[in-house]
MIFIVEX-182920 format. One record per residue (C-alpha): residue number from 1; residue in one letter; z, y, x. Coordinates in nm, 3 decimals, padded with zeros to 5 digits. Last residue first. Layout:
% MIFIVEX-182920
@num:NUM residu:A Z:Z Y:Y X:X
...
//
This chain:
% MIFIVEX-182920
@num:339 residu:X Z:16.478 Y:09.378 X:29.326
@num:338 residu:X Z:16.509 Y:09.225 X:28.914
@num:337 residu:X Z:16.182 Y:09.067 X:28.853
@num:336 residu:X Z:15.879 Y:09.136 X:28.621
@num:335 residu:X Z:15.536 Y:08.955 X:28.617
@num:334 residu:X Z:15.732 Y:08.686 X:28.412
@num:333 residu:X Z:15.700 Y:08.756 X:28.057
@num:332 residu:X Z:15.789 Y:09.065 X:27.840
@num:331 residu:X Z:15.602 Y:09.199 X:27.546
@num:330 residu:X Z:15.680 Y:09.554 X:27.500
@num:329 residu:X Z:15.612 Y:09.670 X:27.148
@num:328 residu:X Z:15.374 Y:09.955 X:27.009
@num:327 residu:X Z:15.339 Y:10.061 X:26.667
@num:326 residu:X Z:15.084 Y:10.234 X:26.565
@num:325 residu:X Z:15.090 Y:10.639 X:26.517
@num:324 residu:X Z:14.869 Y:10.797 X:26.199
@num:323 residu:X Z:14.836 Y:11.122 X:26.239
@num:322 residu:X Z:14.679 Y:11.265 X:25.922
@num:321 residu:X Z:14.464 Y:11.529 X:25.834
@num:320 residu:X Z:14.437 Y:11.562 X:25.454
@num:319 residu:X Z:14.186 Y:11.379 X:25.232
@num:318 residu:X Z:13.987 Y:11.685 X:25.068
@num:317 residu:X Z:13.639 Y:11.585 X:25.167
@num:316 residu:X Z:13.723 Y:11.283 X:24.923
@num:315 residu:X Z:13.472 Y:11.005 X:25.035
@num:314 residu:X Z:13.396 Y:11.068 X:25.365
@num:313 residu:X Z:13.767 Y:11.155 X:25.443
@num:312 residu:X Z:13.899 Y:10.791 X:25.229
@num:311 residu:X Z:13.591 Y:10.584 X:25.464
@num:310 residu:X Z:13.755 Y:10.783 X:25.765
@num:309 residu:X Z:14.102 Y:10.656 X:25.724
@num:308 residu:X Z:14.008 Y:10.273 X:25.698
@num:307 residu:X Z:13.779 Y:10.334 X:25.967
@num:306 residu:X Z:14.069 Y:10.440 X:26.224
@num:305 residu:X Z:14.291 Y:10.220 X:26.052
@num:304 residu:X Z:14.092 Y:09.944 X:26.094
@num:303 residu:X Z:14.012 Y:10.020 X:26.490
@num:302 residu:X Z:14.386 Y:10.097 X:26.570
@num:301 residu:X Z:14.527 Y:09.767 X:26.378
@num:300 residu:X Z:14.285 Y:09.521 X:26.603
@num:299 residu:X Z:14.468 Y:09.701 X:26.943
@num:298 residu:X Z:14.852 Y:09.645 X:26.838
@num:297 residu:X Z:14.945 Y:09.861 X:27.089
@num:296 residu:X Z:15.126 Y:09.515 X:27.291
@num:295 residu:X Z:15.281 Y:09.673 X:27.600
@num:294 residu:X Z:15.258 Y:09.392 X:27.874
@num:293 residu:X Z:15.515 Y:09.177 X:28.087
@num:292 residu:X Z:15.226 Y:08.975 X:28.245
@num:291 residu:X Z:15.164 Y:08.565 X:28.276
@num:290 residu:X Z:15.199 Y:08.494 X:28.656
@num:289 residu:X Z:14.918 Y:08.407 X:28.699
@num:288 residu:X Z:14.683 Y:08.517 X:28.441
@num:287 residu:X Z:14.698 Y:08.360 X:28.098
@num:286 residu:X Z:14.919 Y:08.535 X:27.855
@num:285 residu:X Z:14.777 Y:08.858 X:27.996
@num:284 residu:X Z:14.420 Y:08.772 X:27.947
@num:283 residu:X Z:14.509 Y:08.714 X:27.568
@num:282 residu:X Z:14.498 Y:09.125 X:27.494
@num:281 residu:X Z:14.890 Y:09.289 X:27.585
@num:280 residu:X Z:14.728 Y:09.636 X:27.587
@num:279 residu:X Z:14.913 Y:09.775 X:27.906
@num:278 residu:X Z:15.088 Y:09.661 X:28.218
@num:277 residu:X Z:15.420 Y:09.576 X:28.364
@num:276 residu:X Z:15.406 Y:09.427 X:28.746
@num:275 residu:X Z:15.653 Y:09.335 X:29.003
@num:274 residu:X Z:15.592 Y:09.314 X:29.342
@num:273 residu:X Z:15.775 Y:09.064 X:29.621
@num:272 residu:X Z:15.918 Y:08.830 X:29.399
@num:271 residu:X Z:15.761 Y:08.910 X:29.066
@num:270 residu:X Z:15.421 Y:08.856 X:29.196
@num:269 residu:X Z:15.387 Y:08.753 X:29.580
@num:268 residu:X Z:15.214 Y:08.982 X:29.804
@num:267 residu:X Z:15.021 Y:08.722 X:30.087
@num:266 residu:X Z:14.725 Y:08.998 X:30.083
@num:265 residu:X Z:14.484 Y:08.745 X:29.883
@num:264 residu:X Z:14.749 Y:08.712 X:29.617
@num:263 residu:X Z:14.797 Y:09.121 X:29.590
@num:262 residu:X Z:14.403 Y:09.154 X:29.557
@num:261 residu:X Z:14.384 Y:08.887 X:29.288
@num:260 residu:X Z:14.714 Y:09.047 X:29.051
@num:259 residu:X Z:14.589 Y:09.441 X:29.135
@num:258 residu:X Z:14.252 Y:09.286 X:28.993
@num:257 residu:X Z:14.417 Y:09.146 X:28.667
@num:256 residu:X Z:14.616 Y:09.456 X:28.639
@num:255 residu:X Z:14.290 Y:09.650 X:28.592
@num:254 residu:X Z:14.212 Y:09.412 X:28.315
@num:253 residu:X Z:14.528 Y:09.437 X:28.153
@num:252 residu:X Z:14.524 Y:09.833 X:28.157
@num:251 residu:X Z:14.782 Y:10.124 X:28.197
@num:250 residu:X Z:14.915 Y:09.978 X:28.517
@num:249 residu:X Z:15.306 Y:10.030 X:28.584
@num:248 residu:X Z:15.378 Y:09.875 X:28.926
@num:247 residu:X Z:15.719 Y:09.752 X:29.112
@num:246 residu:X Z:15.790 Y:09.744 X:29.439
@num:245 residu:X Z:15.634 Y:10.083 X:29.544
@num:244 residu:X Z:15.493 Y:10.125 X:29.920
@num:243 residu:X Z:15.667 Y:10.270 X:30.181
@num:242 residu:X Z:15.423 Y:10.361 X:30.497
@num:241 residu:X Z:15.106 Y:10.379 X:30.233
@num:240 residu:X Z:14.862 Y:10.131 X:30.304
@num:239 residu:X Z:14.952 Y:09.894 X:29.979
@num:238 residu:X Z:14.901 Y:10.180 X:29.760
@num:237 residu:X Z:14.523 Y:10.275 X:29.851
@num:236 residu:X Z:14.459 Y:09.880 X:29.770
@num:235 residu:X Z:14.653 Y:09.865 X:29.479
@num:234 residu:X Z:14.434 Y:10.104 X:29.344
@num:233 residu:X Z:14.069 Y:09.985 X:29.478
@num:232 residu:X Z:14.132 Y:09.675 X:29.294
@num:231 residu:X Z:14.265 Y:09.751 X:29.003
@num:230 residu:X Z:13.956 Y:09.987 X:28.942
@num:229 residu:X Z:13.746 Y:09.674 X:29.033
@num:228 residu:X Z:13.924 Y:09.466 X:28.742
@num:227 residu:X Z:13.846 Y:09.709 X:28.536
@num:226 residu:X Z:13.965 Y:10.063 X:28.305
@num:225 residu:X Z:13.823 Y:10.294 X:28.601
@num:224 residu:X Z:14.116 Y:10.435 X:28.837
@num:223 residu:X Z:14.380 Y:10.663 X:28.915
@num:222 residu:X Z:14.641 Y:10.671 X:29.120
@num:221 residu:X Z:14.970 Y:10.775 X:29.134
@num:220 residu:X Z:15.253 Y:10.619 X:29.400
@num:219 residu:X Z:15.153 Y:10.906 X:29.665
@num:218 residu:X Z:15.232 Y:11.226 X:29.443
@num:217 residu:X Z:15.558 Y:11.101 X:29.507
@num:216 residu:X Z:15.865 Y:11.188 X:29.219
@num:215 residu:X Z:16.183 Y:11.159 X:29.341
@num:214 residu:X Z:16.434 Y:10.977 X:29.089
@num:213 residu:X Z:16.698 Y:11.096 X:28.907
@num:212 residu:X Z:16.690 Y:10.817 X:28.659
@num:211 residu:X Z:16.590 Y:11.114 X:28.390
@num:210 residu:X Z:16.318 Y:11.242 X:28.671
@num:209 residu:X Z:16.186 Y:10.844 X:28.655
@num:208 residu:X Z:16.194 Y:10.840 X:28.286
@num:207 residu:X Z:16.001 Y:11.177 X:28.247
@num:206 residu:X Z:15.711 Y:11.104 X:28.543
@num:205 residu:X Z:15.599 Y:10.748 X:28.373
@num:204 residu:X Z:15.623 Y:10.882 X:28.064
@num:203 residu:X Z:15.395 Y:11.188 X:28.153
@num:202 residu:X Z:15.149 Y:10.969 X:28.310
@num:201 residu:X Z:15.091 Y:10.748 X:27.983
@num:200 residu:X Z:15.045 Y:11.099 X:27.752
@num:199 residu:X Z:14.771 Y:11.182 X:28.041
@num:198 residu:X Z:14.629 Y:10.886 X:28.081
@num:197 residu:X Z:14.539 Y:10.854 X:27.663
@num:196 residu:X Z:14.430 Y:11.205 X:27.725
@num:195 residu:X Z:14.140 Y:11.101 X:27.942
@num:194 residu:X Z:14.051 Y:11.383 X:28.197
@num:193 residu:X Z:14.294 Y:11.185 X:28.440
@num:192 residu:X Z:14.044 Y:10.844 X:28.419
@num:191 residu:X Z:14.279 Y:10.542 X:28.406
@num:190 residu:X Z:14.635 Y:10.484 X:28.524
@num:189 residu:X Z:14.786 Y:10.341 X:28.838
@num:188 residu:X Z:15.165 Y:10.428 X:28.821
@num:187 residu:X Z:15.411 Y:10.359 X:29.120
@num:186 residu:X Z:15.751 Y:10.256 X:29.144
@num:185 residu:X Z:16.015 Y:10.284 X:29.393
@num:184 residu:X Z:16.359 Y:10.304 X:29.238
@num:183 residu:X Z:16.330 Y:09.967 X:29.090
@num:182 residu:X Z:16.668 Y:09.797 X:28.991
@num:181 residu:X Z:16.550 Y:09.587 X:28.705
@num:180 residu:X Z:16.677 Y:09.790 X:28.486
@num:179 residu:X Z:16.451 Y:10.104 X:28.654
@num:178 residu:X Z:16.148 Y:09.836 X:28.558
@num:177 residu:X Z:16.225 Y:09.861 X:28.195
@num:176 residu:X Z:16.293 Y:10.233 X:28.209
@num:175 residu:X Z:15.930 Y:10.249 X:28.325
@num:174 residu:X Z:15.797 Y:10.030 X:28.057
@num:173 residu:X Z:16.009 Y:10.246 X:27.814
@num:172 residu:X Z:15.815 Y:10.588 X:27.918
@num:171 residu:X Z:15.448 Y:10.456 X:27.903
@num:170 residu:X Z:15.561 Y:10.381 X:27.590
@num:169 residu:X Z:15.696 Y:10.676 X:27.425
@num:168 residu:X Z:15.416 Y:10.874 X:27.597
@num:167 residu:X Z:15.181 Y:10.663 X:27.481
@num:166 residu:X Z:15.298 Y:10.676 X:27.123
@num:165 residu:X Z:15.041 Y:10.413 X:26.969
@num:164 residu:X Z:14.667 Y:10.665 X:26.787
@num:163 residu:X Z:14.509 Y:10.702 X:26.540
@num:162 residu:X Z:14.383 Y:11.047 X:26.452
@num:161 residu:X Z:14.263 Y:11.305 X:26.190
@num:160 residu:X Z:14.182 Y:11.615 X:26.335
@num:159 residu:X Z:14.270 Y:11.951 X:26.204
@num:158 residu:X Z:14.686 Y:11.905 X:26.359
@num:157 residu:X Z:14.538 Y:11.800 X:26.724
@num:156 residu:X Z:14.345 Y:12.104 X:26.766
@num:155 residu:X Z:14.328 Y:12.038 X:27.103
@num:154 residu:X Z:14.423 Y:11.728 X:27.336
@num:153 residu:X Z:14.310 Y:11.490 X:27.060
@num:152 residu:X Z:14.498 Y:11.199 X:27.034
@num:151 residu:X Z:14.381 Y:10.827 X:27.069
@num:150 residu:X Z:14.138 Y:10.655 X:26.829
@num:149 residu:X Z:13.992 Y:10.976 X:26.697
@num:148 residu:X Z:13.814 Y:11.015 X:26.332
@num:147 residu:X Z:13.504 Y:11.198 X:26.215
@num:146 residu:X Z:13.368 Y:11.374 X:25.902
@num:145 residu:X Z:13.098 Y:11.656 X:25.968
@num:144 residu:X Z:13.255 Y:12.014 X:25.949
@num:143 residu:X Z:12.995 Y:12.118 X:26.185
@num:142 residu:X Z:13.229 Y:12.303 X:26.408
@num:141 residu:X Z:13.454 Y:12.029 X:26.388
@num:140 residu:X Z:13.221 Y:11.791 X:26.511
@num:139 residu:X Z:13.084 Y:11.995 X:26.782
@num:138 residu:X Z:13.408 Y:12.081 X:26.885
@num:137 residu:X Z:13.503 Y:11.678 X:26.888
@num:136 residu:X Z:13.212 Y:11.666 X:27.121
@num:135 residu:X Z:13.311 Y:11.921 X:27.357
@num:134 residu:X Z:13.611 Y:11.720 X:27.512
@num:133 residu:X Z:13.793 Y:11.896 X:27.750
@num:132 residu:X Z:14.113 Y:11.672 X:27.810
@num:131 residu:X Z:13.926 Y:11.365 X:27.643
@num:130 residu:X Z:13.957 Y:11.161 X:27.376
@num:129 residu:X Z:13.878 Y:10.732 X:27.353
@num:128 residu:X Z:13.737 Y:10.565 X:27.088
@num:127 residu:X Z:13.548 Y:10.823 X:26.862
@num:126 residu:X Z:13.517 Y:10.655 X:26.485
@num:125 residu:X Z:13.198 Y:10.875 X:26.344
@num:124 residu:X Z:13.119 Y:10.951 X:25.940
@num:123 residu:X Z:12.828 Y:10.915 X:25.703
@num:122 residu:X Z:12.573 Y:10.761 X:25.965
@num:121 residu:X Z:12.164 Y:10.898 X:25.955
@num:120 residu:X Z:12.276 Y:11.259 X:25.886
@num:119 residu:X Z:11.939 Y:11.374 X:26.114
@num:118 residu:X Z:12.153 Y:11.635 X:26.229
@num:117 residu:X Z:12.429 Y:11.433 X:26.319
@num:116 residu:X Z:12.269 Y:11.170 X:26.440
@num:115 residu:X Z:12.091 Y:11.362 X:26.671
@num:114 residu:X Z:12.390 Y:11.573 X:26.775
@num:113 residu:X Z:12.551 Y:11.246 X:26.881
@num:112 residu:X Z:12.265 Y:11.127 X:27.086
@num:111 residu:X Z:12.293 Y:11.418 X:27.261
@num:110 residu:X Z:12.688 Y:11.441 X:27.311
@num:109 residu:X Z:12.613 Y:11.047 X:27.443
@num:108 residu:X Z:12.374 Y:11.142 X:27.709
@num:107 residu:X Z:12.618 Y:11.470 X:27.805
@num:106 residu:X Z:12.923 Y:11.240 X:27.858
@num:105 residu:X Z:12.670 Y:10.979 X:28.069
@num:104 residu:X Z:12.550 Y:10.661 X:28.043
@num:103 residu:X Z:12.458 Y:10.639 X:27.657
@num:102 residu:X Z:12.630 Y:10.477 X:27.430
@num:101 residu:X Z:12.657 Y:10.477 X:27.024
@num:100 residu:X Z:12.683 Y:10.161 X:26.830
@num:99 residu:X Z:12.634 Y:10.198 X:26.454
@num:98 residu:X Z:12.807 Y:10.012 X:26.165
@num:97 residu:X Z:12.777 Y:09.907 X:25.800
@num:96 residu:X Z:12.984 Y:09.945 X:25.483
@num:95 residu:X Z:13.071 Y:09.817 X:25.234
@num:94 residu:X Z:13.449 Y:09.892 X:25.197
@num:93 residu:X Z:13.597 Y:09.561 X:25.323
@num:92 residu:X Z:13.317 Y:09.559 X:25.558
@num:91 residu:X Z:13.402 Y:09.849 X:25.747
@num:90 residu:X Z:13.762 Y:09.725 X:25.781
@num:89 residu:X Z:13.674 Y:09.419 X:25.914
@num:88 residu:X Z:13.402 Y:09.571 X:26.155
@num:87 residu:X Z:13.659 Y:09.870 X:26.277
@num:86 residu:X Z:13.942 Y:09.612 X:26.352
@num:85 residu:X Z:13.667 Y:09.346 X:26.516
@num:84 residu:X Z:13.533 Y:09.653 X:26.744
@num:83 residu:X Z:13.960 Y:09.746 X:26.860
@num:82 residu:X Z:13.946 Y:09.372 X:26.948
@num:81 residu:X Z:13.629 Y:09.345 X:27.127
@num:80 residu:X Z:13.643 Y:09.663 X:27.280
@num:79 residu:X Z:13.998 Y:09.614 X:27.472
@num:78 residu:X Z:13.862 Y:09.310 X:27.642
@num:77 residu:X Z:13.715 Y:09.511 X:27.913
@num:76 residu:X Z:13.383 Y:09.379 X:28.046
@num:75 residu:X Z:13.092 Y:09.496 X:27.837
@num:74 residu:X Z:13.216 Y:09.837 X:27.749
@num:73 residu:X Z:13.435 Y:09.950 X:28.057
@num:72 residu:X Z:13.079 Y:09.801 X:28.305
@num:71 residu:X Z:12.858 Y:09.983 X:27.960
@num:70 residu:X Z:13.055 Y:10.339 X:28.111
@num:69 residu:X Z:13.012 Y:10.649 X:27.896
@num:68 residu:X Z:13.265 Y:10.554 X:27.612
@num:67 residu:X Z:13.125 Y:10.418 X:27.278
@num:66 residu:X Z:13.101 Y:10.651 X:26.912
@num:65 residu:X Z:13.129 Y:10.458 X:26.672
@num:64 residu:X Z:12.873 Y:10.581 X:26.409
@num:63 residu:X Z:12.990 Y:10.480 X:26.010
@num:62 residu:X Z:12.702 Y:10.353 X:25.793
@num:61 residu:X Z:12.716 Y:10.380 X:25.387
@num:60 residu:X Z:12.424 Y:10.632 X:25.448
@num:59 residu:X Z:12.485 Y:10.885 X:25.152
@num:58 residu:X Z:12.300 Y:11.124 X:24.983
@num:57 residu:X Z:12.395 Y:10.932 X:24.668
@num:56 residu:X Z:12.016 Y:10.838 X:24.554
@num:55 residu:X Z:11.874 Y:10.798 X:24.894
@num:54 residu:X Z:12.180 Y:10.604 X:24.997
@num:53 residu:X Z:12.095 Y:10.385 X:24.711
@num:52 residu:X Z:11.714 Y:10.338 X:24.747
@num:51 residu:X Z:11.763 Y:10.192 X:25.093
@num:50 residu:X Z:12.089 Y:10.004 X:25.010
@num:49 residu:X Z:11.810 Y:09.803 X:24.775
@num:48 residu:X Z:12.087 Y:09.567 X:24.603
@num:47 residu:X Z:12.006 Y:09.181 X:24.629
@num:46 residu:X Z:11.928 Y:08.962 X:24.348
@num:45 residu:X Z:11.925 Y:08.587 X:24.423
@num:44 residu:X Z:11.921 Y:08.548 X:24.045
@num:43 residu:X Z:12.248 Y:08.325 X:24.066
@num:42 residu:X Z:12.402 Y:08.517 X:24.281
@num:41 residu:X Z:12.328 Y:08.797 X:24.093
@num:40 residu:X Z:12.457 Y:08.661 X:23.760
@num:39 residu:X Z:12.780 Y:08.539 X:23.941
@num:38 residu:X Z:12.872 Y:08.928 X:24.092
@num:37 residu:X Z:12.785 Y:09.048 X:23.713
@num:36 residu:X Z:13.059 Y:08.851 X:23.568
@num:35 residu:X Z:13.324 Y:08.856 X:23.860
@num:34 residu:X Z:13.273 Y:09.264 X:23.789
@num:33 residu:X Z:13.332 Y:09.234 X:23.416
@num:32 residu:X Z:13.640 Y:09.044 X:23.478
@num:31 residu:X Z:13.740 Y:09.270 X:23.754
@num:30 residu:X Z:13.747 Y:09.565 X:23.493
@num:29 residu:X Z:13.480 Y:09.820 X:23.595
@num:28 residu:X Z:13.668 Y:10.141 X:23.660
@num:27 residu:X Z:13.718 Y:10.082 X:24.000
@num:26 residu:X Z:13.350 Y:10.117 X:24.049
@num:25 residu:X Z:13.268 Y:09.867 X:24.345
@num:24 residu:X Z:12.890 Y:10.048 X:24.408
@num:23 residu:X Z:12.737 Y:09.735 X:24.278
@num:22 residu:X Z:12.991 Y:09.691 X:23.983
@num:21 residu:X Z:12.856 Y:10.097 X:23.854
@num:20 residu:X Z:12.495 Y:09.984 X:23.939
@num:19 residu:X Z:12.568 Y:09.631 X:23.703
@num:18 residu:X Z:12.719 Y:09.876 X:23.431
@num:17 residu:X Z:12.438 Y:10.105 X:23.400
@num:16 residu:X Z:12.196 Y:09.807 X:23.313
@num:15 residu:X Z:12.430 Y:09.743 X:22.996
@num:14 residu:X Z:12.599 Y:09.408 X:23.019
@num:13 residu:X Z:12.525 Y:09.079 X:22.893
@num:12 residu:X Z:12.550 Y:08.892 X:23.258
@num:11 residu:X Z:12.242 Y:08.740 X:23.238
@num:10 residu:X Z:12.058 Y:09.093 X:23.097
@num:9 residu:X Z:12.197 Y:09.334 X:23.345
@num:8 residu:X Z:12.167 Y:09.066 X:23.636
@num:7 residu:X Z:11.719 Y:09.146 X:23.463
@num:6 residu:X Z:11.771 Y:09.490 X:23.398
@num:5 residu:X Z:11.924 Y:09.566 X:23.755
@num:4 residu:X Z:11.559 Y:09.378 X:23.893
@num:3 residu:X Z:11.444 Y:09.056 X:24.013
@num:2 residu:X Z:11.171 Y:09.077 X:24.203
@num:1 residu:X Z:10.820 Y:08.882 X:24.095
//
């Protein structure tokens, strides 16, 4: 036979109404009561029924992340890991469970998004990454259904709630970093140009450099996928040009990882012939050879306070929009050289 509310209600010595008010973490419940009811279902082996619950509140207690396009950026860039272990530890502070979206294209993952939507099967969506035109945000907004950005939206940036590092900030001190080190000619290899988090990045880049006085050259920018290939094929395209850069800002450890093995297999020594300051600062940067200058963004942070901000919208439809900016810091080791 099941054990029931009445029977942790009866254990515990407290009205059946009070165990469903400790199950759904009623601040009201004095922690005494709650440590009280929490032993007399352990010790019953009783279990809620989340089933019956969300049908009862009209609510899911499951948050959708919403994944980018590309399983290769998924699967082999260490920046989902950590930004996946900030959303699960906030999640589960709170209760609650959560979804993987993907699909292989933009218009596979809008579809899958309208379904969920519609079918209300998550209570809110985390969206990792934003883009210059990005039609899924309008959806959202236009349906008034509760969602938060990791990054920052390129419209309608004051009705969206966001978290995001200031890109632009630091995309701009990494560059004044490698001016110090007397570098006039360096070059920028970012990620995807419709992705906003490029964007703010690129702008950095071009402001310190035009503050140094500096020529701009169309020639030192390229753009690539978030991986080691994307590295690859950028350093590459640099490397023919008839001056190349001597110094490198890459927006992503693991693209910098294949700009480090294509530079050692061309004879290109790293700092003394190239230096090299990168993005995300995950543990692959402490251990490639040499160990890379990298902007920590404080990756684990983004992902709880992205859920941590959309459990307080789902739950008050009146939480105002908030920009919340994490601090970056520039973690310097010995990719970079004075010329």
């Amino acid at each position: 036979m099941s054990i029931t509310i009445k029977d942790v209600a009866k254990r515990a010595n407290v009205a059946p109404s009070t165990v469903s008010r400790v199950i759904a973490d009623n601040p009201r419940i004095s922690d005494e009561t709650k440590k009280k009811v929490r032993k007399a279902m352990k010790e019953l082996g009783y279990h809620p029924n989340l089933i019956a619950r969300s049908l009862a509140n009209k609510s899911t207690s499951v948050i959708g992340i919403v994944m980018p396009e590309s399983a290769d950026v998924i699967f082999q860039n260490p920046f989902f890991p950590s930004v996946l272990q900030g959303l699960s530890e906030s999640a589960h502070e709170k209760k609650y469970a959560l979804q993987m979206t993907t699909g292989k294209t933009k218009d596979e993952i809008f579809d899958e998004v309208v379904q969920i939507v519609q079918g209300r099967r998550v209570d809110g969506l985390v969206l990792l990454n934003s883009h210059v035109e990005d039609r899924l945000m309008s959806y959202l907004m236009n349906d008034d259904f509760p969602f938060v950005v990791i990054g920052k939206p390129y419209k309608h940036e004051e009705r969206i709630i966001h978290i995001d590092n200031d890109n632009f900030r630091a995309a701009k001190e990494v560059t004044e970093y490698l001016l110090s080190l007397h570098h006039e000619r360096i070059a920028f290899i970012g990620g995807d140009r419709d992705l906003v988090v490029t964007v703010d990045r690129l702008l950095g880049y071009e402001k310190a450099l035009r503050e140094a006085g500096i020529e701009l050259r169309d020639s030192y920018i390229v753009h690539a996928e978030f991986l080691e290939e994307g590295g690859r094929e950028a350093i590459v395209e640099l490397s023919k040009l008839e001056e190349p850069p001597t110094a490198l800002v890459v927006t992503d450890d693991l693209m910098t990882l294949g700009v480090l093995h294509t530079l050692d297999e061309m004879g290109i020594s790293v700092p003394e012939e190239m230096s090299i300051a990168s993005f995300n600062n995950v543990f692959l940067a402490q251990i490639t050879q040499p160990p890379l200058t990298s902007v920590d963004i404080n990756i684990f942070s983004l992902g709880y306070e992205a859920v941590k901000n959309l459990i307080l919208k789902i739950e008050n439809p009146k939480e105002p929009v908030k920009r919340i900016i994490i601090p970056h810091q520039l973690v310097m080791r010995s990719s970079c050289a004075p010329l």
